[in-house]
BAPA-895498 format. One record per atom (N, C-alpha, C, O): z, y negated, x. Coordinates in pm, whole numbers, plus 50000, padded with zeros to 5 digits. Example, Ala and Ser with C-alpha at 12.3 -4.5 7.8 and 13.67 -1.06 7.14 Angstrom:
BEGIN
507805056951319507805045051230507805033051320508465033251424507085022551285507145010651367507874999751290508044988651341
This chain:
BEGIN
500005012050084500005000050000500004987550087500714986050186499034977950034499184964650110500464958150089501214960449994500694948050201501574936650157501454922650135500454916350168502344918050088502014905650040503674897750054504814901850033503064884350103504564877950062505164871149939504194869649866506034867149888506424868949730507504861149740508604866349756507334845849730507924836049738508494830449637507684827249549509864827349608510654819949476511174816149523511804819449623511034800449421511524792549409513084793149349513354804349306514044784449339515354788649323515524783549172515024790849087516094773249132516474769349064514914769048916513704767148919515974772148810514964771548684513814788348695513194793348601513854792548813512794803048878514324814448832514714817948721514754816848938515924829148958517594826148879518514833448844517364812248878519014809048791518574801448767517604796748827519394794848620519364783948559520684769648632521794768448579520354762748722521224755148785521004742548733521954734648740519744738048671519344726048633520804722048519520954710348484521254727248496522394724048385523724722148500524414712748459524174726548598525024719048673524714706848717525554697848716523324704748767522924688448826522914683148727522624672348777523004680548602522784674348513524484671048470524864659448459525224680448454526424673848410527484667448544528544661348536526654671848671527484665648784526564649048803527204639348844525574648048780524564633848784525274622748632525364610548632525584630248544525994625848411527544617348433527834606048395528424627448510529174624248561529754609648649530824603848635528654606548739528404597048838527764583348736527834571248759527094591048609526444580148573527314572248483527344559948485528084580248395529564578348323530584567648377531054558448309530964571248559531854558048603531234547348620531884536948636529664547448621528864529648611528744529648502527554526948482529344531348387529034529048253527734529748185527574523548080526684537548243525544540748245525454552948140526244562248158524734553648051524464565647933523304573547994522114570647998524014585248042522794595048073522654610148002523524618847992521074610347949520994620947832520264631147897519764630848009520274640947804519154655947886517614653347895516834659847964517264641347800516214634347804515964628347989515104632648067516994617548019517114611448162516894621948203515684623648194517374630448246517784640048349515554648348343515204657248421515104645548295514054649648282513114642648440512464648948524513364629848434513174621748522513884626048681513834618748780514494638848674515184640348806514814654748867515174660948968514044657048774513344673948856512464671748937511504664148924512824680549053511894683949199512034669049292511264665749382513674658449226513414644849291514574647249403515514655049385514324637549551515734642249622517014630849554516964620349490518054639149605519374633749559519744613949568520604607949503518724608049674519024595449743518264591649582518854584949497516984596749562516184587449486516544593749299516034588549199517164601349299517834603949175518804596049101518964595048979519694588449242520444584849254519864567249180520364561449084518684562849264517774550549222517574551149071517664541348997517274564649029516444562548890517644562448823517344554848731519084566248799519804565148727520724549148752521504545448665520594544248825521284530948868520094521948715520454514848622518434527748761517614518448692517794518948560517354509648492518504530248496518524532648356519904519448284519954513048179520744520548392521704508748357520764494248358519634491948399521914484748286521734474448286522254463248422523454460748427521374457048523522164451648604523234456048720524074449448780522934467548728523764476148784523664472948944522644476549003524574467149007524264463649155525594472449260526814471149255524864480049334526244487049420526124487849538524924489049561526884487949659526424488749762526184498749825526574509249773525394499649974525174512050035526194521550028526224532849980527264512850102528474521950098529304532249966529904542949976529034524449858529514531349744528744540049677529244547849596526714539549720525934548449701526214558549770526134568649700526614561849919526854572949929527764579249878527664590249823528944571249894530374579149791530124586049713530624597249706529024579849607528854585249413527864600749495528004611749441527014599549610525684610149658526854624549655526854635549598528044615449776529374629149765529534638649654529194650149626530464624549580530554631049483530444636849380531254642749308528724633649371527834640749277527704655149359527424664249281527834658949482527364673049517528644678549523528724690649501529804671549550531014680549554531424683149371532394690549352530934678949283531014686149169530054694249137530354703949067528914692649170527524703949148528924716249219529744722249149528814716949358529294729149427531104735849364531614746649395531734724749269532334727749217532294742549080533084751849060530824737949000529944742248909529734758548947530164768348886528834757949079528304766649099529294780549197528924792049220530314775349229531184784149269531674789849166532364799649193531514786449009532284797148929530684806548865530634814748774529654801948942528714812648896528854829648934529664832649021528174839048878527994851248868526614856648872525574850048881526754870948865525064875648839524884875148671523774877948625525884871948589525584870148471524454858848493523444862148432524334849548544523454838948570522074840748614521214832048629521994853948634520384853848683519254854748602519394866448567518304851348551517404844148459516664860648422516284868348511516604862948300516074874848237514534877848290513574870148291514664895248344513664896248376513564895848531512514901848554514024892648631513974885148765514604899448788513654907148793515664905548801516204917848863515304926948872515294933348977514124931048751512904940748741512374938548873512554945648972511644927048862510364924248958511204928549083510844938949138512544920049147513084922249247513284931049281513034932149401513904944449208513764958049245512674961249264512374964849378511414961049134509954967149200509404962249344508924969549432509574949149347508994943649503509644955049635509084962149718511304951649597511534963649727511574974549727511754980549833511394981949590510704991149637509375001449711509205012349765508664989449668507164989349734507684981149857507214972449783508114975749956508154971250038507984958550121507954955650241507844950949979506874936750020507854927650034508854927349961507634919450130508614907850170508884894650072508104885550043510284896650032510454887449963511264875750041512184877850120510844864750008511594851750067511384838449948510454834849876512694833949970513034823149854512164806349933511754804250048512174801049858511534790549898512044775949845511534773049737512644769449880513934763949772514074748049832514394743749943513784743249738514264727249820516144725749799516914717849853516304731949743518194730849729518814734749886518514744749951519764723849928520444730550028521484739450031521904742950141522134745349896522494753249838522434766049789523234772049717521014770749853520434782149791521084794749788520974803349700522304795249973522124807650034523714808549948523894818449878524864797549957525774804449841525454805249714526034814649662524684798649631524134806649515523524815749503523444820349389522884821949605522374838149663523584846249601523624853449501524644842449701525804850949742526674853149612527154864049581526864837449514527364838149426526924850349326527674858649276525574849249310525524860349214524344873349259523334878749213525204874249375524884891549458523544895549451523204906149399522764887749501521294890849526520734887949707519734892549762521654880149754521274876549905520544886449944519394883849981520834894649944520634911450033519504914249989519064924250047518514908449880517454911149821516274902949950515304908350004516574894849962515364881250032515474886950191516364890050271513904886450188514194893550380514174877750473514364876450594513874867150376514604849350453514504845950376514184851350270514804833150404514994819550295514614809750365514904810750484514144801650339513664787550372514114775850261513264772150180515224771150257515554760850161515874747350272515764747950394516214737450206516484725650244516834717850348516504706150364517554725050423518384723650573516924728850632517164725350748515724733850639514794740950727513534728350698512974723950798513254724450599512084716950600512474700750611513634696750599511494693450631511504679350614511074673950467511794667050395509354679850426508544674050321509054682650219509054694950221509674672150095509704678549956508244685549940507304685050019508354693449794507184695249725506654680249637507324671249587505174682349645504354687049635503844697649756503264708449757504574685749885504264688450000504334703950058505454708250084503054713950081503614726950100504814737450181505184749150179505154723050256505944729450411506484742050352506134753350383507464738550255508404748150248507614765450221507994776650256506654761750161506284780750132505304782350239504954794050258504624771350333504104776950465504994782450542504574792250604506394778750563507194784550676507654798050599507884808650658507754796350459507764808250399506674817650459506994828050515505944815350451504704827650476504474835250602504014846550622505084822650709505114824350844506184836050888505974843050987507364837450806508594840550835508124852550774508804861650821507304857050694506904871450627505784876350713505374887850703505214866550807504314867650862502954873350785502144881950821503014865750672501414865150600500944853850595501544843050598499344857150584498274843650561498674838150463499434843950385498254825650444498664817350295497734827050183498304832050086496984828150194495784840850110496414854450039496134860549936497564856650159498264866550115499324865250032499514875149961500134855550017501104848049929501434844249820500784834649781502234848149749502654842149581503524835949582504424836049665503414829749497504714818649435504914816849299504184813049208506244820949307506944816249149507474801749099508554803549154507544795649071507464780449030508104780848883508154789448795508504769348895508614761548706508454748548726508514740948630508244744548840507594730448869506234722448823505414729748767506004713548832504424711448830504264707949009503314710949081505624700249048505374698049218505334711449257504144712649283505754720149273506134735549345504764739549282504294745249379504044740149210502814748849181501734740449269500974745349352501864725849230500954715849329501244723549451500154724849508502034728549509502414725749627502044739949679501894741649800501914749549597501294763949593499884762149646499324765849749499524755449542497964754049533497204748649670496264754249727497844736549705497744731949828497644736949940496884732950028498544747949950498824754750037497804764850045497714768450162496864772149956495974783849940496144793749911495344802849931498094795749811498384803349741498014810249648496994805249600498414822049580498484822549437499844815249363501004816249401499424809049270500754799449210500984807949062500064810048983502304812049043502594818148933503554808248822504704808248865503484802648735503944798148642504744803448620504414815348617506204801648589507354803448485507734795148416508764789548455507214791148300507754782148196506664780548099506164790548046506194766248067505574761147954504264763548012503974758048118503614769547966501914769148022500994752847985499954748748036501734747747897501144736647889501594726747984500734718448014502654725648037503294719948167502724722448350502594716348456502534737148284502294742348450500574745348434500224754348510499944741948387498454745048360497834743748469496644746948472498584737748605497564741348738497574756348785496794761448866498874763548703499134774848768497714786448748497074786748643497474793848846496704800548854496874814048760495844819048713498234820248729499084824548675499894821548581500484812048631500474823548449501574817448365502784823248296502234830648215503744824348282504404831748207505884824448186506494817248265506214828248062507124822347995508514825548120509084817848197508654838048099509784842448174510044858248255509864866848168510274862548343509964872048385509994886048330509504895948384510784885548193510574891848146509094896248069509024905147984507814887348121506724891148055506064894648184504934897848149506124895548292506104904348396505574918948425506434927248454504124923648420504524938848398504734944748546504684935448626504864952248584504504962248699503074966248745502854969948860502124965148651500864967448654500324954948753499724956248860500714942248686500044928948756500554931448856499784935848941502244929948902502504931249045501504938249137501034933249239501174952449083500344958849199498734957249191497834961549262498764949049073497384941149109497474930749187496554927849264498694923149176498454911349328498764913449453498504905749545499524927849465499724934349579498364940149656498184941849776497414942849538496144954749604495204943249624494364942349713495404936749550493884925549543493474922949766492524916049804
């Protein structure tokens, strides 16, 4: 059997975390007297933490703070995310995702996460899958967010496959851009009307068969 490398993305892909950044950002936005809804928080996917930080200051009125107190709120917006995610489990792992992960190792194919979170490897650990990913490449390893491909090129490198040879799981529209770019196959997880660059689509991994896998394995 050929191989292939088999790249995921973390968050919204393998766990649902987008609901801790949101009530730890909500949080921060609460002591500037700032109203932030699940609507806002729409405005903060695939964005880094400095400029998340910008778009919720802009949603207030007049809101003026200094450098110094922007980093404070950057703190302590991540020391409550990591608050969040330390009481996670494998109850948390997104339906469907354990299948594929077993089928991949059992056929042998290198799996590696691909993750702009600098967080990835204790939320690995949190809910007992580390031991699954033969690397990881998250946040602390690259410079360029997505769109930008870095992160699933060093992915590919570290599996030691061509970009040709490579998949990616996404719920992004940047992370699929950023597939595509790269000379991936880009796999959709979510809204097909959202991710419509994806080459691939699917609601959730539970629509996944075993059949496709070893069609993108043989291709």
């Amino acid at each position: 059997m050929k191989t292939k490398a088999f790249i995921f993305d973390l968050d919204g892909v393998i766990v649902d975390t987008a609901k801790y950044h949101f009530l730890a950002w909500q949080k921060v936005a609460n002591s500037l007297g700032i109203n932030f809804t699940h609507e806002d928080n729409e405005l903060l996917k695939g964005v880094s933490r400095v400029r998340s930080l910008e778009i919720i200051l802009g949603l207030g009125e007049n809101v003026e703070i200094t450098e110094e107190k922007k980093n404070e709120l950057l703190i302590k917006k991540n020391e409550d995310y990591l608050v969040y995610i330390d009481k996670m489990d494998d109850s948390e792992i997104l339906p469907g995702v354990m299948k594929v992960l077993d089928f991949l190792k059992a056929n042998n194919q290198p799996i590696i996460l691909g993750s702009a979170s600098k967080n990835a490897r204790p939320i690995l650990e949190k809910v007992n899958i580390l031991h699954y990913f033969d690397d990881i490449v998250d946040g602390n390893d690259v410079t360029n967010a997505k769109p930008d491909p870095e992160v699933f090129l060093v992915g590919a490198k570290k599996a030691n496959q061509s970009a040709e040879n490579s998949i990616v799981f996404e719920d992004s529209v940047a992370g699929i851009e950023a597939a595509n770019i790269a000379g991936m196959t880009s796999i959709g997880i979510g809204e097909a009307s959202v991710l419509n660059e994806a080459k691939y689509n699917f609601n959730n991994f539970t629509e996944i068969t075993e059949d496709f896998l070893n069609e993108l394995i043989n291709k």
